[in-house]
C-alpha positions, 0 to 999 in steps of 0.5 A: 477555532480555539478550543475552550477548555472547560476542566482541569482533565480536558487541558491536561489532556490538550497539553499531553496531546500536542507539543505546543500549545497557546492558551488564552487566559482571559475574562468576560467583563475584560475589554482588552481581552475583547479587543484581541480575540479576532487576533488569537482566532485569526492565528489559530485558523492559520496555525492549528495543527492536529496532534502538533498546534493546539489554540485554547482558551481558559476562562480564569473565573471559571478554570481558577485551577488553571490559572493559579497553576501559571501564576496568571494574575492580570487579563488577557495573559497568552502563554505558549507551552511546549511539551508542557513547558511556558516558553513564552509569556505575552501580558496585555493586548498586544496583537504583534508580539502575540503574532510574532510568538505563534509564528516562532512557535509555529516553526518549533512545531515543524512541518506536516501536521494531522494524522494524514501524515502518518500514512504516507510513504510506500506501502509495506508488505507483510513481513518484508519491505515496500511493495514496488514494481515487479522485479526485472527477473519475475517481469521476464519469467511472465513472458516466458510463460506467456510465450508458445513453444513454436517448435513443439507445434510445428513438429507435432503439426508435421507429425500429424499430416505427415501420419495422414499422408502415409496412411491415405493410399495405403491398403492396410492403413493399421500396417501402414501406420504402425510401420510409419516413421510419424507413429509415436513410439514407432518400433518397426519389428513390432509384430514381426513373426520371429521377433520379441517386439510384441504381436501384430494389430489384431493380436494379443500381448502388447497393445497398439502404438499410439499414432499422431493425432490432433490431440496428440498434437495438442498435448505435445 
């Protein structure tokens, strides 16, 4: 629907909001005026654009200043405005030529129309560019973190029944790990009399060698 301008400040501010802009001057008592309403409205449901195509109308009894601003002196007088500038002057009831100058006008306005527009496009990240899929790198490190080390899981699955094993028919299971080729740090002349490896299981000085255990295996 047009918008019916009601001060001097509200069409200023049409004419600052819009690059173009169709104003219908006119009069009550004015029949040809009555006559072309359904045409204007008709065009103004069909080309309104916010913030692009603004359809108004200007009583010229009631907005004088208006009017006597474009020199308006005989009714209905259809002015086009672009950027605030008359590009196009339509006197009378004359619904083709007032058809013909929206469609023009319609076309200088370009496409796209309301603050929808502004919107779109690809999202930004904050101070860089759009946000898109990961990058191909990023993609494969994922998976690669993702991934299980099989290797260290069998090795350690192997270390621990490989330890249980060698200590299950043992008469002294602590020698027989300590010695064992699955203990973790092994080191065979620990305990040793004569050698500096450190005191047998038991004893004083350095402390036991860790064994194979599940959570040794978890951990590795």
């Amino acid at each position: 629907m047009p918008t019916s301008i009601g001060s001097l400040a509200q069409w200023r501010q049409t004419l600052g909001s819009h690059s173009i802009v169709v104003a219908d001057f006119y009069a009550d008592w004015c029949g040809p005026c009555k006559m072309i309403a359904p045409t204007f409205e008709s065009l103004a449901t069909k080309y309104a654009k916010p913030n692009r195509i603004a359809f108004c109308k200007v009583d010229v009894d009631n907005q004088t200043e208006v009017a006597q601003q474009y020199g308006v002196s005989a009714m209905p007088t259809f002015l086009v405005l672009r950027n605030g500038s008359v590009i196009e002057t339509i006197r009378g009831a004359n619904p083709p030529a007032l058809t013909a100058a929206v469609e023009k006008a319609a076309k200088l306005a370009g496409p796209g129309a309301g603050s929808g527009a502004m919107f779109s496009g690809v999202g930004q990240r904050l101070g860089g560019s759009g946000v898109g899929r990961p990058t191909a790198a990023a993609a494969s490190g994922s998976r690669a973190l993702a991934r299980p080390d099989l290797g260290a899981f069998l090795n350690g699955l192997v270390a621990f029944f490989g330890m249980y094993f060698w200590t299950l028919f043992s008469l002294d299971p602590y020698k027989a790990a300590e010695s064992s080729p699955f203990a973790r740090g092994h080191n065979p002349l620990a305990g040793r009399p004569g050698t500096t490896g450190g005191t047998r299981l038991g004893g004083s000085g350095a402390p036991r060698p860790r064994f194979g255990t599940m959570a040794d295996v978890s951990s590795s």
